[in-house]
C-alpha positions in Angstrom: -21.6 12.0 -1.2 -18.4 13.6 -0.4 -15.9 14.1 -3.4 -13.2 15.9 -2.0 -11.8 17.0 1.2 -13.9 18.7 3.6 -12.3 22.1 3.3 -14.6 22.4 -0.2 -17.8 22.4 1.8 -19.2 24.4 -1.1 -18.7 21.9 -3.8 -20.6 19.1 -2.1 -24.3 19.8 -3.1 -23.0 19.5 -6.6 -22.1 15.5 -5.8 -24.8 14.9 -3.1 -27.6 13.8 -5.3 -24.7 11.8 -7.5 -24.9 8.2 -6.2 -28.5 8.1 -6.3 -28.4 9.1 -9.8 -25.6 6.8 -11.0 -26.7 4.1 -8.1 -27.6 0.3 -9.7 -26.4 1.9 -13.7 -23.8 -0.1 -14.9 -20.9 1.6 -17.1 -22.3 0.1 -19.9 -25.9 2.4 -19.2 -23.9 5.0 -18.7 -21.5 5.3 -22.3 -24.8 4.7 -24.0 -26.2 8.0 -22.4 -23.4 10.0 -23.2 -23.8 13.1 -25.9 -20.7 14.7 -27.1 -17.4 13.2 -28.6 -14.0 12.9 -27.0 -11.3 16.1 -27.9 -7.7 15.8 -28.7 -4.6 15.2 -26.6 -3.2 18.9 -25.3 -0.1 19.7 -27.3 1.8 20.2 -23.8 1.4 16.5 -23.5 2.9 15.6 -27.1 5.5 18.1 -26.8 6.6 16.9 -23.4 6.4 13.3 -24.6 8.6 13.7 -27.8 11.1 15.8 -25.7 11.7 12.8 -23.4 11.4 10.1 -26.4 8.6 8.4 -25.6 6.0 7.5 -28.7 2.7 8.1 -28.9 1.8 4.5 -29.2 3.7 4.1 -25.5 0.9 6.0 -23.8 -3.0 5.4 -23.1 -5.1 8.4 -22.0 -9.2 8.5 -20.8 -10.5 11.2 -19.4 -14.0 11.0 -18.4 -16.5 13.9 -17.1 -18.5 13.3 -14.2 -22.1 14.7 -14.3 -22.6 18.4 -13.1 -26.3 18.3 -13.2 -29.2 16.3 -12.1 -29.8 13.9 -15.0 -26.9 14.4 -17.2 -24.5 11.7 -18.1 -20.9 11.0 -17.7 -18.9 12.5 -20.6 -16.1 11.0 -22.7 -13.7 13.5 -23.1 -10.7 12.7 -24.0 -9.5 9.1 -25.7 -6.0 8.2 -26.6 -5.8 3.9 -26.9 -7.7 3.9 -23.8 -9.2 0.6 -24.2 -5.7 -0.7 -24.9 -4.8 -3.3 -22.2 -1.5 -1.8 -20.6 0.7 -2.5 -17.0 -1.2 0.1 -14.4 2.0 -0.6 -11.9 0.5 0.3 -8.6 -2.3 2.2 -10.3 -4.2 -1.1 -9.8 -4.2 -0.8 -6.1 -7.5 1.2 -6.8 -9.4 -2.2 -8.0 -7.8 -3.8 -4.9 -8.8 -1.0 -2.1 -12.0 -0.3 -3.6 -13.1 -4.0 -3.9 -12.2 -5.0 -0.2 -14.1 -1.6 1.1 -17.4 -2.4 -0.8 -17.1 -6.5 0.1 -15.9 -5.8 3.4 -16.9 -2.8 4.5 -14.4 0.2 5.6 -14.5 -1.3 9.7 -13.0 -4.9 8.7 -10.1 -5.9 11.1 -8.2 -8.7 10.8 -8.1 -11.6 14.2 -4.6 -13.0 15.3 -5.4 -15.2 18.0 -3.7 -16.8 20.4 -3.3 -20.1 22.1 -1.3 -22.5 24.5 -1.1 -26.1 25.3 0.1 -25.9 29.0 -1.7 -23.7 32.0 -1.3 -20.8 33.7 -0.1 -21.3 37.1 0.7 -18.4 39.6 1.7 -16.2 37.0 3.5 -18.7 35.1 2.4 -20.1 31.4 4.0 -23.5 31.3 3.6 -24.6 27.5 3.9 -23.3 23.9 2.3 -20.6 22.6 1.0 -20.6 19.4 0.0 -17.3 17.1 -2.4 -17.9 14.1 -2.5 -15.0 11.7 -5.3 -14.0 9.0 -3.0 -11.5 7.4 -3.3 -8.0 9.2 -1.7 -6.0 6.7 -0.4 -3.4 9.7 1.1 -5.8 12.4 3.5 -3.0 14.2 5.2 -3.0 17.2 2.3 -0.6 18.8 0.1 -3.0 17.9 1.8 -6.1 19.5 2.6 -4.1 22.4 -1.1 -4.0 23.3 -1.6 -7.9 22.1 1.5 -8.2 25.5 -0.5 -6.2 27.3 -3.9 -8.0 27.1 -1.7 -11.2 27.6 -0.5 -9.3 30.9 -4.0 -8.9 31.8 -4.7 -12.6 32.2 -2.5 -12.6 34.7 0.5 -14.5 32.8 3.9 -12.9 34.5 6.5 -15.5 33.0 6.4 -18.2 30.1 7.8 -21.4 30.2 7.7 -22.5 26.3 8.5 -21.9 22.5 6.4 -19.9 20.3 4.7 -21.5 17.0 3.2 -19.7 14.0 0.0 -20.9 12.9 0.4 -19.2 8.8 -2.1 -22.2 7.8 -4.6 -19.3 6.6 -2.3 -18.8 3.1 -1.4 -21.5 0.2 2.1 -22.0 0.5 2.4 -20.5 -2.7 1.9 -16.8 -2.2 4.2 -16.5 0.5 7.2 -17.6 -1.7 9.7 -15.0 -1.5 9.9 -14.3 -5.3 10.8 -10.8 -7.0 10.4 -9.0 -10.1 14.0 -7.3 -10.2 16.1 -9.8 -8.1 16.3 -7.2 -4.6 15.1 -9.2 -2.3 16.2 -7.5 0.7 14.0 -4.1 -0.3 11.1 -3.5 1.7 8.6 -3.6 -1.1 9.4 -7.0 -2.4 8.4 -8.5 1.1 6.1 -11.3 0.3 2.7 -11.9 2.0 2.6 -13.6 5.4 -0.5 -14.0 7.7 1.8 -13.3 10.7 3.2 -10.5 8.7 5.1 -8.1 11.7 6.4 -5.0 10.8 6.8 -5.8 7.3 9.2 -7.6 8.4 11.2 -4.5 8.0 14.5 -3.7 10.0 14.5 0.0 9.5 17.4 1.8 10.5 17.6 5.1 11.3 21.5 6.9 10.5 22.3 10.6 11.6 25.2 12.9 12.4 25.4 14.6 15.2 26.1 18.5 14.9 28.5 18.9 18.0 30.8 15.7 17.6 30.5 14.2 14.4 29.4 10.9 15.8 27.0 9.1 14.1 24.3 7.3 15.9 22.0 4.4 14.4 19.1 3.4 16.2 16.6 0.7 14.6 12.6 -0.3 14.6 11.5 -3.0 15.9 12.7 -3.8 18.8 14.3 -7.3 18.9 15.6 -9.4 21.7 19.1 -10.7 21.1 20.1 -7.9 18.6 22.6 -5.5 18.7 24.0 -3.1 16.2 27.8 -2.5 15.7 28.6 1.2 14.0 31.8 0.9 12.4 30.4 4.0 10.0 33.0 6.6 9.9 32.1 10.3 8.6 33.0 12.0 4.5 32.8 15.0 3.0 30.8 13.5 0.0 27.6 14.9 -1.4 24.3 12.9 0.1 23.1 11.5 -3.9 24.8 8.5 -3.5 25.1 7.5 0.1 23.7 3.8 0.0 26.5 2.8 -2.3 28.7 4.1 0.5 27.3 2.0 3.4 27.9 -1.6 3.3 25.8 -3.7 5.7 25.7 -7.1 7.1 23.8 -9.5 9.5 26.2 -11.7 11.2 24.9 -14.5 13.7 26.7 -15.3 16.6 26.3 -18.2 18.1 26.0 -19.0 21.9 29.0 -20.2 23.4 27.3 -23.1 25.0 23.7 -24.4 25.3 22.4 -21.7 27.8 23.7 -18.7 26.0 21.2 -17.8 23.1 22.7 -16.8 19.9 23.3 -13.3 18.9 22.1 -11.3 16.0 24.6 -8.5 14.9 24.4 -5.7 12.1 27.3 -4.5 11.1 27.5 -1.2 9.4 31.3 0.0 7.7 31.7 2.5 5.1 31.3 6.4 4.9 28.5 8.5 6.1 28.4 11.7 4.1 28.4 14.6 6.3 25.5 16.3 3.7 23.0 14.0 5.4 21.2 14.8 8.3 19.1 11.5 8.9 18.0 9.2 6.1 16.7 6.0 6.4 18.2 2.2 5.8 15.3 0.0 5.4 16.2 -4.0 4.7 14.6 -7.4 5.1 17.6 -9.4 6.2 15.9 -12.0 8.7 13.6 -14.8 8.1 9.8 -14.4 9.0 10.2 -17.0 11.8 13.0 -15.4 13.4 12.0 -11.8 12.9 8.5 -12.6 14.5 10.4 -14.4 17.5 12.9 -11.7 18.3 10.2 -9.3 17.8 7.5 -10.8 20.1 10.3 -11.9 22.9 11.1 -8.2 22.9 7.4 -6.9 23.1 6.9 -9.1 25.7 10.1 -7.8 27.9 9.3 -4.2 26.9 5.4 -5.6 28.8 7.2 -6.2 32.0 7.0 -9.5 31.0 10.1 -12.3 31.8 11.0 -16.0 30.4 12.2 -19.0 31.6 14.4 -19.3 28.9 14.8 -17.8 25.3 12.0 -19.2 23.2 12.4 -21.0 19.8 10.0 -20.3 17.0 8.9 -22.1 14.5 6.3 -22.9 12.0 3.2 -25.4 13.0 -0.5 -25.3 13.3 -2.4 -25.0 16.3 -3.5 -28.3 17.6 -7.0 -29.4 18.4 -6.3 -29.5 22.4 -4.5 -26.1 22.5 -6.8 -23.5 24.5 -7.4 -19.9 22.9 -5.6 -17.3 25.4 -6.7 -14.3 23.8 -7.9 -12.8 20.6 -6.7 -9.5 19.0 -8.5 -7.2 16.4 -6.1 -5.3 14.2 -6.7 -2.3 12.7 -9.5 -1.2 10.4 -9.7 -1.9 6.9 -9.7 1.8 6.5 -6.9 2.4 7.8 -4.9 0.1 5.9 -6.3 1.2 2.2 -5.2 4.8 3.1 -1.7 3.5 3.6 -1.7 1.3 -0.1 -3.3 4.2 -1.9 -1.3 7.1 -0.5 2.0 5.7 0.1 1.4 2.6 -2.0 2.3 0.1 0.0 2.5 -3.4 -2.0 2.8 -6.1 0.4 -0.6 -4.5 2.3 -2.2 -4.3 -0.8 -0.8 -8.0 -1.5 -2.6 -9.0 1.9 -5.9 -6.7 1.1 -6.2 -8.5 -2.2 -5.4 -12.2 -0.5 -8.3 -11.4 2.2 -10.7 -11.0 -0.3 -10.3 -14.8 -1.2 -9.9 -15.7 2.8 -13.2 -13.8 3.9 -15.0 -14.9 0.5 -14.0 -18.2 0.4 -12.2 -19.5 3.0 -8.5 -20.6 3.9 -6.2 -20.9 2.5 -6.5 -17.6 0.5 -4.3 -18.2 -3.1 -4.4 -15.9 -5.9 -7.1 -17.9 -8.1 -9.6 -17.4 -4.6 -8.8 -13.7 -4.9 -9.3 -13.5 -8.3 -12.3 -15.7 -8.3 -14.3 -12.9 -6.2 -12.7 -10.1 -7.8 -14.4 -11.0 -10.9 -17.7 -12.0 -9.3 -17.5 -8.4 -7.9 -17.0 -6.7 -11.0 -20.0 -8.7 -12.4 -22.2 -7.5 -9.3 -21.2 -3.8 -9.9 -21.6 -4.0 -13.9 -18.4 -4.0 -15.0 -16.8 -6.2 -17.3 -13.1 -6.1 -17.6 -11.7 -8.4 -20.6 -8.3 -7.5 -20.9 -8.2 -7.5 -17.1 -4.8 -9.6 -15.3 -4.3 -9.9 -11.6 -1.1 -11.2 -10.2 -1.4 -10.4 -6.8 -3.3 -6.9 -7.0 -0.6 -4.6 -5.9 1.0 -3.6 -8.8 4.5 -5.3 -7.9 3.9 -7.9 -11.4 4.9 -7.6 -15.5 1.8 -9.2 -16.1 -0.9 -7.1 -14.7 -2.9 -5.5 -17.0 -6.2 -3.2 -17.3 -6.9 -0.2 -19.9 -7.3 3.2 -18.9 -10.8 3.3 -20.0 -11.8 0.5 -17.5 -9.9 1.9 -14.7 -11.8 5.6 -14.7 -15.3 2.8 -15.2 -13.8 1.8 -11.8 -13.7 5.2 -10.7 -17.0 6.3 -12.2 -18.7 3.1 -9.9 -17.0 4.6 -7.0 -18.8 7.3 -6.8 -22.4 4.7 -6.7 -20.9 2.9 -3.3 -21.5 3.4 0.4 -17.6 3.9 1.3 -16.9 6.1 -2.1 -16.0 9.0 -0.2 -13.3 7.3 2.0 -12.0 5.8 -0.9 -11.3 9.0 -2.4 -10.0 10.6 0.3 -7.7 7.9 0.7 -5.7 9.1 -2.8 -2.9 11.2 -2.2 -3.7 14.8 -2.8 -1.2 16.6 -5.0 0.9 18.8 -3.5 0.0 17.5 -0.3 0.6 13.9 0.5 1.5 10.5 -0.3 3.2 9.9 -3.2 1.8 13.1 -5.1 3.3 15.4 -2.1 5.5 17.1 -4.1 4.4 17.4 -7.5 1.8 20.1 -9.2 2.8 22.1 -5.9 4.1 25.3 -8.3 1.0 24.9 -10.7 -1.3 24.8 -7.8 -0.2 28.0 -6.2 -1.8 30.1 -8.7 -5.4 29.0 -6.9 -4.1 29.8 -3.4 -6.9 32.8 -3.6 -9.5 31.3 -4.7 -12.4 30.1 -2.1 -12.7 26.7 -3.9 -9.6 25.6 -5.2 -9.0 22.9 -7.8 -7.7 19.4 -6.5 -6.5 16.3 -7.7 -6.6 13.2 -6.3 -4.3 11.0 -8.1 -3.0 7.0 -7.3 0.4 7.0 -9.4 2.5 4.1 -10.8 5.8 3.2 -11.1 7.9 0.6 -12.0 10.7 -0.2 -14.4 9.2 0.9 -18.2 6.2 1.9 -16.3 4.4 5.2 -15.2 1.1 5.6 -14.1 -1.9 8.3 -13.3 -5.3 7.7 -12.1 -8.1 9.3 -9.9 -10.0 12.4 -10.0 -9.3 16.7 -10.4 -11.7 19.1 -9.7 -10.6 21.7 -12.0 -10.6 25.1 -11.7 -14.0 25.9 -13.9 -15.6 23.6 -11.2 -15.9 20.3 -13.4 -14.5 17.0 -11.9 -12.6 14.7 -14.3 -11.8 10.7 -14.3 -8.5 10.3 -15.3 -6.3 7.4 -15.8 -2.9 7.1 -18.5 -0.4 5.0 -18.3 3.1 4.7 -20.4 4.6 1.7 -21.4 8.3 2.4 -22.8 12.1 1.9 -21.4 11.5 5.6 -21.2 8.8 5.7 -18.9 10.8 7.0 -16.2 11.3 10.1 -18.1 6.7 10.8 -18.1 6.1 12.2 -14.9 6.4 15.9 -16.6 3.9 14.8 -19.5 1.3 13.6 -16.7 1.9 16.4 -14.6 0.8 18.1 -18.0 -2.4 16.6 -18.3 -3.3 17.0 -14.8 -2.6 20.7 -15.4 -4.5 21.0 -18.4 -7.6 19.4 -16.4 -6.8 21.8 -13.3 -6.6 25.1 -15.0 -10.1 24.9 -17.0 -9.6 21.3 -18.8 -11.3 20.9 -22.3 -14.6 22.2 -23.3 -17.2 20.4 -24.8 -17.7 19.6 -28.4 -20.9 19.0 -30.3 -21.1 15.5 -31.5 -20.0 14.2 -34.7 
């Protein structure tokens, strides 16, 4: 099975005959096999940790050996609290991806279907039209552009009706619109919807033009009604600090009588600093039913497509006498679990993990359905998880919970299943992409000459009093290494440098083996 990228060609015969040796052994099988004792911390890491204040009880480290041979065992290497339950942060994302590629398989696309109560008549729908989601995690405006354009197809030219969203498939619960930290106008804290479009994300883009100083705004999705209003004016201030120099607002206007719609502005005052370029001003300032309805009425213009009047949406179910118009595939399950690990998205993972109980056990999907199967997976695979908690299996929670042990277990198994290799490829590669783009990038330069150079492949964690590692490095002596650690302190924020010490320590050479005790 593949490891790593394909640009290491020469590695893979190491890892080929790997899941049929590990395939079926459970991680208990595999601890019992293994022969040498674990080595100590690297002093980097201590130093590092007691320069930014952080104690040693604030930290959990396993790192785990993966066979190099035919018949040899997985290794415990290195062991620092690791079966002490800790928050993984986003680091838990890994149990989520990994479970909905093995149960669903990595081709899984999510239905939104469509259906009307009136007829089509010479080009004209005369009736409602009502959208039932099953939680496509990656609802964009590309994607309901072709959704228009198949409704084009059936020969529908101009609707005469309201739309209603079917979001029957969740427990009313999940899609509460509760937060951790109180922001709930940041993208991340978006809550789980099975219409969810666009993340239901207005993201702004704000740049300065070279030749005039003006500064232009444009904005993603498109939405009917909408218009922005750039009162920004431009500073000579640094770019640090430039959110807390815009102020923003979404102002509705209101028709002046019933056949004017009503009129969604954004206002943007303040200072623009003349240091920045183009940076991006993400909010959630709509709710989902009026998002969705200003986004579909404009995907549908954008289609060539016209209505009779400006449509009102709101929440229902789809009755028994409506008639299905069409019904769309979303994107691949794939697809979206390289997005949550490499960018760690957490209302995808939140859908991903919701899913799991929809597919399993049928709507509507609540936490306890997910769960439910999660844990009936991990007893398939032979794994057995204690001190396990799952929230809502994105990361986004206080009371998540796994040990760093248990999470490279996780790891370990996914080298025994079919979609392993896309699930490893899906971690962002240091110095490369996602959220590890730009870290290790001066310590990995010093391999730019060798033929097979050493990688890691690392999901990381972060929230407040939280940092988090896990995933796998090929070092340079051409071993590959589990690794998971996570920190636990009001100082957390001050760890990256003490895990980018580890995953140094394992890239350069890592430890060598010890006789046992």
């Amino acid at each position: 099975m593949l490891l790593f990228s394909t640009s290491h060609r020469a590695v893979l015969p190491a890892f080929q005959w790997l899941a049929l040796l590990l395939y079926g052994l459970s991680s208990q099988s595999l601890w019992a096999s293994a022969l040498s004792g674990p080595i100590e911390v690297p002093t980097a890491v201590w130093q590092s940790l007691a320069k930014n204040q952080i104690p040693r009880d604030a930290v959990s480290i396993s790192v785990l050996e993966l066979p190099s041979a035919p018949g040899a065992s997985v290794r415990e290497v290195l062991d620092w609290r690791a079966n002490q339950s800790m928050n993984p942060a986003s680091a838990i994302k890994l149990l989520t991806t990994l479970a909905a590629l093995d149960l669903l398989g990595p081709q899984f696309r999510w239905n939104t279907n469509l259906y009307t109560d009136g007829q089509i008549n010479n080009g004209l729908l005369k009736g409602n039209l009502y959208l039932r989601g099953s939680g496509d995690p990656k609802l964009v405006p590309e994607e309901l552009a072709q959704m228009m354009k198949s409704l084009r197809d059936l020969g529908v030219q101009r609707i005469d009706g309201n739309l209603i969203f079917d979001r029957s498939a969740y427990s009313p619960e999940v899609m509460e619109h509760a937060t951790i930290d109180g922001e709930s106008m940041r993208s991340y804290n978006v809550p789980p919807d099975p219409l969810l479009y666009a993340f239901r994300t207005l993201s702004f883009q704000v740049s300065q033009a070279r030749e005039n100083d003006r500064i232009a705004i444009s904005y993603t999705p498109a939405l009917t009604q909408f218009k922005v209003v750039n009162q920004l004016r431009p500073s000579n201030q640094t770019c640090d600090a430039w959110r807390k120099q815009i102020q923003f607002e979404l102002v509705k206007q209101l028709g002046s009588n019933p056949s004017k719609s009503d009129q969604w502005e954004a206002l943007f005052n303040g200072e623009f600093p003349s240091a920045c370029k183009n940076i991006a001003y993400n909010v959630v300032a709509l709710d989902p039913n009026t998002f969705l309805t200003l986004g579909f009425s404009a995907a549908w213009e954008l289609a060539g497509g016209t209505w009779a009047k400006q449509p009102q949406g709101k929440s229902g179910e789809v009755p028994l006498f409506a008639r299905p118009l069409l019904e769309f595939q979303g994107g691949q399950l794939i697809h979206a679990v390289n997005d949550i690990n490499k960018f760690s998205n957490n209302v995808m993972a939140r859908q991903v993990f919701l899913t799991l109980g929809l597919e399993r056990l049928g709507k509507p999907a609540s936490i306890g359905a997910s769960d439910r199967v999660m844990q009936a997976w991990l007893k398939q695979r032979g794994l057995h998880f204690p001190e396990l908690v799952l929230e809502n299996g994105s990361g986004l929670s206080r009371n998540e919970a796994i040990s760093a042990r248990h999470l490279n277990d996780l790891l370990i198994t996914a080298r025994q299943l079919p979609s392993g290799d896309l699930f490893v490829q899906s971690l962002p590669l240091a110095g490369s992409d996602g959220t590890m783009k730009n870290r290790l990038i001066r310590q990995l330069r010093q391999f730019l000459h060798l033929k097979t150079k050493p990688e890691a492949r690392i999901k990381t964690g972060s929230l407040a009093e939280v940092r988090a590692i896990s995933g796998y490095v090929m070092s340079q002596s051409g071993k590959t290494y589990a690794v998971s650690s996570f920190i636990n302190h009001p100082n957390a924020f001050r760890g990256l440098d003490a895990h980018d010490q580890l995953l140094t320590w394992l890239l350069t050479g890592g430890p060598e083996p010890k006789q046992a005790r």
